[in-house]
C-alpha positions as CSV (number, residue, x, y, z in Angstrom):
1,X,103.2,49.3,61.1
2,X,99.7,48.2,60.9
3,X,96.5,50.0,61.3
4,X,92.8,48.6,62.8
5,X,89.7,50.6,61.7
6,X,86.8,48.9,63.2
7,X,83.6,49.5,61.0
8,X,79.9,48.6,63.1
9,X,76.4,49.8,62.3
10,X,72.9,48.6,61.7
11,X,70.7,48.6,58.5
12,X,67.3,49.1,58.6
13,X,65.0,47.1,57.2
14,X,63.1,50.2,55.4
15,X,66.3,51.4,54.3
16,X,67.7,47.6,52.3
17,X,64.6,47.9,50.4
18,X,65.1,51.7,48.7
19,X,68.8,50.6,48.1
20,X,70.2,47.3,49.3
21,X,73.7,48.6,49.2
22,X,75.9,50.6,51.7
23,X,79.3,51.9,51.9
24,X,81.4,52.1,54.8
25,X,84.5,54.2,53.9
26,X,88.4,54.1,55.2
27,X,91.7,55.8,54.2
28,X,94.3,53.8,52.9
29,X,97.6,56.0,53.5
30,X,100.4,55.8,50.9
31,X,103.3,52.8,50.9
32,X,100.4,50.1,52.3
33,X,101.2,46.9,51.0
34,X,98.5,44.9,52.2
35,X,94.4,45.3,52.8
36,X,92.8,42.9,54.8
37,X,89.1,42.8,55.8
38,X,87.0,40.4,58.0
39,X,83.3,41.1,58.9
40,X,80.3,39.6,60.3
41,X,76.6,40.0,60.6
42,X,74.1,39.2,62.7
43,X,71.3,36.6,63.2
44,X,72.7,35.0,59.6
45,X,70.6,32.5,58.0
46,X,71.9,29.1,59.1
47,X,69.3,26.8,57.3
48,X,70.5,24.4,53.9
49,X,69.9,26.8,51.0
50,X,69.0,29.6,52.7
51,X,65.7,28.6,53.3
52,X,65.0,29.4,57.3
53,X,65.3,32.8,59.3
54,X,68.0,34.8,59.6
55,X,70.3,37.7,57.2
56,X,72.5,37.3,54.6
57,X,75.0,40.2,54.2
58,X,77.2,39.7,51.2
59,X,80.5,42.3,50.8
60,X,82.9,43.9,48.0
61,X,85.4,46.7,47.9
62,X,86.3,49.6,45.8
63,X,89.6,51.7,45.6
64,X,90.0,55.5,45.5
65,X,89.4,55.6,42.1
66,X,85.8,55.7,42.1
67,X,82.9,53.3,43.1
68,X,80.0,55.1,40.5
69,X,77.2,53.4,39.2
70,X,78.1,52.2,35.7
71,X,81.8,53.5,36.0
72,X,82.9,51.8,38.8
73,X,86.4,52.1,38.0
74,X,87.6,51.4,41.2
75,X,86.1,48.3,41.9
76,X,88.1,45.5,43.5
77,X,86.6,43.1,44.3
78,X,83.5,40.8,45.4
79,X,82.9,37.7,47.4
80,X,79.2,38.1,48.2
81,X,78.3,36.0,51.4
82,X,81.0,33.3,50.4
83,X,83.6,34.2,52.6
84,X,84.3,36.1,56.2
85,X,87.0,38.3,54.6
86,X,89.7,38.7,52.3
87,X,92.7,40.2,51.5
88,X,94.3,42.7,48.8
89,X,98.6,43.1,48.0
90,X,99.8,44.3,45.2
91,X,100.9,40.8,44.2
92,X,98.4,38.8,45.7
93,X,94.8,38.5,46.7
94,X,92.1,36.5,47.9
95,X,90.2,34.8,44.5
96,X,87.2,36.9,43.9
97,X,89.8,39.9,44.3
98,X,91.6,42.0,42.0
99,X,95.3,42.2,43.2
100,X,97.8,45.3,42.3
101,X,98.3,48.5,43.1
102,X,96.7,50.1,46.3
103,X,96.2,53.6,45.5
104,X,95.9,55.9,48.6
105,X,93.0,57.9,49.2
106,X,89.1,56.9,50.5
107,X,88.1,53.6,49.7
108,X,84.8,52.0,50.2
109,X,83.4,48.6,51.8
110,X,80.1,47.8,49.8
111,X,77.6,45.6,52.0
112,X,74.2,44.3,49.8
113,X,71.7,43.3,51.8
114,X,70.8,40.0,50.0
115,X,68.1,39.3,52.9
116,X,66.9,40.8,56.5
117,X,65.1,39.9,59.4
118,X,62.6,43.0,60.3
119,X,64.7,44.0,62.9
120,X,67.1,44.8,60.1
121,X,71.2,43.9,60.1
122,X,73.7,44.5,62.4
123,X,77.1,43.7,61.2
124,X,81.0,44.7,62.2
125,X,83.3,45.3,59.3
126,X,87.3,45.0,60.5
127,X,90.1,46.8,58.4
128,X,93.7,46.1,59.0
129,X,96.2,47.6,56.8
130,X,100.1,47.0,57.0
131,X,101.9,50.1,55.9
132,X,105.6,50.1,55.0
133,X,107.7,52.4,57.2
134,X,110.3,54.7,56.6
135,X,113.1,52.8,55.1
136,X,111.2,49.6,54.7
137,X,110.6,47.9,51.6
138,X,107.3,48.3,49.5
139,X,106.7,45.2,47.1
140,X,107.0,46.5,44.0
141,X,103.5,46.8,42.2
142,X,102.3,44.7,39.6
143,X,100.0,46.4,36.5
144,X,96.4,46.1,37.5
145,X,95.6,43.3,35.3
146,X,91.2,43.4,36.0
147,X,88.9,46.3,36.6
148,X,87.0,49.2,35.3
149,X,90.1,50.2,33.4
150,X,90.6,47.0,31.4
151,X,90.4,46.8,27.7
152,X,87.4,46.6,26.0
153,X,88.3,44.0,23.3
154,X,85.7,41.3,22.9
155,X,88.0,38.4,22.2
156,X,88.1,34.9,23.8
157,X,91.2,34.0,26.2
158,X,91.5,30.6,24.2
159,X,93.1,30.1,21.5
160,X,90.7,28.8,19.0
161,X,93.6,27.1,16.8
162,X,95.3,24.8,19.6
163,X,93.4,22.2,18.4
164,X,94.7,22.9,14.8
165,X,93.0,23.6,11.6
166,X,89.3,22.9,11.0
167,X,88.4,22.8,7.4
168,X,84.9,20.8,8.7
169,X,82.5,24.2,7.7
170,X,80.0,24.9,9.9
171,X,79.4,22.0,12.8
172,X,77.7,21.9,17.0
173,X,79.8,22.8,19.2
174,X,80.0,21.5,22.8
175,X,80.5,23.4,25.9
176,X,79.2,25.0,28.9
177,X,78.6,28.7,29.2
178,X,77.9,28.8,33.0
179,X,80.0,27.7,35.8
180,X,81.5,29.1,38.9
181,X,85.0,28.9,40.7
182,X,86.8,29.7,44.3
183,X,86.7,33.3,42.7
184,X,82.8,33.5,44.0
185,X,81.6,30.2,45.4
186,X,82.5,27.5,43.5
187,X,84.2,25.2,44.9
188,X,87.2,24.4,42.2
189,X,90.4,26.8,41.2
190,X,90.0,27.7,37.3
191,X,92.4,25.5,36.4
192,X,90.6,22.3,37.7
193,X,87.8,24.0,36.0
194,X,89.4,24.0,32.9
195,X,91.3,20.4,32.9
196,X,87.8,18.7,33.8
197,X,86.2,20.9,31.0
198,X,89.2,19.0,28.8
199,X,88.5,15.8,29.7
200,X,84.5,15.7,28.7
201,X,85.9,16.8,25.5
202,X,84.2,20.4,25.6
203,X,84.8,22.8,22.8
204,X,84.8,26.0,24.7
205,X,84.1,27.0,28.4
206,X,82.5,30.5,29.3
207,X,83.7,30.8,33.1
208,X,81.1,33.4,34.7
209,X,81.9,33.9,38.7
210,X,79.5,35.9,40.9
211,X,79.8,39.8,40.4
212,X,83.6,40.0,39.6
213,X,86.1,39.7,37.0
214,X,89.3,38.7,39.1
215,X,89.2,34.8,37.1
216,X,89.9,36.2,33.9
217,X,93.7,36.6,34.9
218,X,94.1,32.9,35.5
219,X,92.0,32.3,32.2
220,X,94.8,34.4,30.7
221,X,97.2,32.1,32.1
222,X,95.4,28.9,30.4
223,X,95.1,30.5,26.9
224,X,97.9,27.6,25.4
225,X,95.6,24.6,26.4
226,X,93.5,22.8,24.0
227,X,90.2,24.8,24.7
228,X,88.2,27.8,24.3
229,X,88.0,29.9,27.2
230,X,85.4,32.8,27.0
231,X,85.7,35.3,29.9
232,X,82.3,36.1,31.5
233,X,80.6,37.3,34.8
234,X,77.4,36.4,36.1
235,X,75.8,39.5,37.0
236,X,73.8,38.7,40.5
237,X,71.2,41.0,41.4
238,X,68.3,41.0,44.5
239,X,65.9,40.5,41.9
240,X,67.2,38.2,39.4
241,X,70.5,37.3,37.3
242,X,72.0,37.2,33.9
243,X,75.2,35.9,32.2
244,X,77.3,38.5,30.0
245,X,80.2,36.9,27.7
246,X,82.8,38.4,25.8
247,X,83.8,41.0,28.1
248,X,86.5,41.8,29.8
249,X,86.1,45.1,32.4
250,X,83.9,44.1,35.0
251,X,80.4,44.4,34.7
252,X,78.0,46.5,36.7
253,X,75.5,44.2,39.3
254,X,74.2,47.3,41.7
255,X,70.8,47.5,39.8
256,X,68.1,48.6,42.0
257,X,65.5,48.8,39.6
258,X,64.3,48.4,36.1
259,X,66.0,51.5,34.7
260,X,69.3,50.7,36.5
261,X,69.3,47.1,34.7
262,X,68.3,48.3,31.8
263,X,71.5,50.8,31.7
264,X,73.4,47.6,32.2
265,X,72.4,45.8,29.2
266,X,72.8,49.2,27.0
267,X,76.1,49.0,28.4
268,X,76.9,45.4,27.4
269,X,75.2,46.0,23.7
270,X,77.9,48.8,23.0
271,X,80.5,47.1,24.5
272,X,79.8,44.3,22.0
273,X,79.0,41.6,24.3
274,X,76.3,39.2,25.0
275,X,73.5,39.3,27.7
276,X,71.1,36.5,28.6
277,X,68.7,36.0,31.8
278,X,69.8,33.5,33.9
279,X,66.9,30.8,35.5
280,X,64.0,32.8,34.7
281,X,61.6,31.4,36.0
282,X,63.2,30.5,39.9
């Protein structure tokens, strides 16, 4: 059985700039197996870059679990602007997603206003979910392997002795602690990522997609190659970005304002990971 909700409104311009972020909530009814959303905006920005006129309307998901600033626990999810929609399953889901279990109960549709015309946005947001009937089967659910709930440990993926022992002492390094994948808008899966990473002889890698933590499963999957894989997220605010490394729950981007970012980095600092700013000066 599958069920539409069809999600349409319009965001004033006054309203974006006191909090770029809305919610648009829907019930997801026990035994659904699959989540999939497809929206669109209007008047987009169509120019190289995004230079010219025109919105940009990016989009995320959280669960029933909770969507709170800080302790978003229930966060699933984030593609920004990258893609038209996406799809959750308890054994699949679109990269930038975090697949397993889909708790029933309210969950939310988060749309950030990355940029809008003065007329404001008008968007449509389309939910479909398959549900499972009576008597049908239910894919059985994997553990939730990303999220608020994750682990704390600050450890990296890799493992730092594939390569062997190193009696050298101290010594530089080589690697690259920002890059991007399909799991925001990159264009390459991890794993080319990685095997290019390999082959210009880098030392470590530090893999920090858009707003999400959904690649640190397939960094999991890599740990045996002969590399250093440090889990990270790029956290991508309306008023600037920053890398954090070492991490592995997802990290908070919904900062509205100084205070809001500055409870972020707290955050980070007694989690035990690092924070820098990102292009500071663009």
């Amino acid at each position: 059985m599958e069920k539409h909700v069809r999600l349409e409104g319009h965001i004033p311009v006054e309203r974006a700039r006191q909090d770029p972020y809305v919610y648009l909530p829907f019930s997801v009814p026990p035994r659904t197996r699959r989540i999939e959303v497809t929206y669109e905006y209007f008047e987009p920005v169509t120019a190289p870059f995004g230079m010219g006129p025109g919105s940009t309307l990016d989009i995320g998901v959280f669960d029933s679990r909770g969507r709170e600033f800080l302790d978003g626990v229930g966060f699933r999810g984030w593609s920004g602007a990258a893609r038209s929609g996406f799809f959750l399953a308890p054994r699949e889901s679109t990269p930038g997603y975090i697949r397993g279990p889909l708790f029933p109960g309210e969950w939310n549709i988060v749309l950030g206003v990355a940029r809008a015309e003065p007329a404001g946005v008008r968007y449509a947001v389309d939910v479909r979910l398959e549900i499972a009937e009576d008597g049908e089967e239910v894919p059985d659910e994997l553990p939730l392997l990303a999220g608020g709930a994750i682990s704390t440990a600050v450890k990296p993926v890799g493992k730092t002795d594939a390569r062997g022992p190193d009696d050298r002492g101290g010594r530089w390094l080589k690697g690259d602690l920002h890059c991007h994948t399909l799991h925001s808008d990159g264009l390459n899966t991890v794993r080319e990522l990685v095997d290019r990473a390999i082959e210009l002889g880098l030392d470590f890698l530090a893999v920090t997609d858009h707003n999400t933590n959904s690649h640190h499963e397939d960094l999991d999957a890599l740990s045996d190659l002969p590399i250093i894989l440090i889990p990270g997220e790029e956290v991508t605010t309306y008023w600037g970005h920053a890398n954090t490394w070492g991490l592995r729950e997802w990290i908070e981007y919904r900062c509205a304002d100084q205070e809001a970012m500055a409870a972020v980095q707290r955050f980070i600092a007694e989690k035990g990971g690092l924070f820098s700013i990102n292009h500071p000066k663009s």
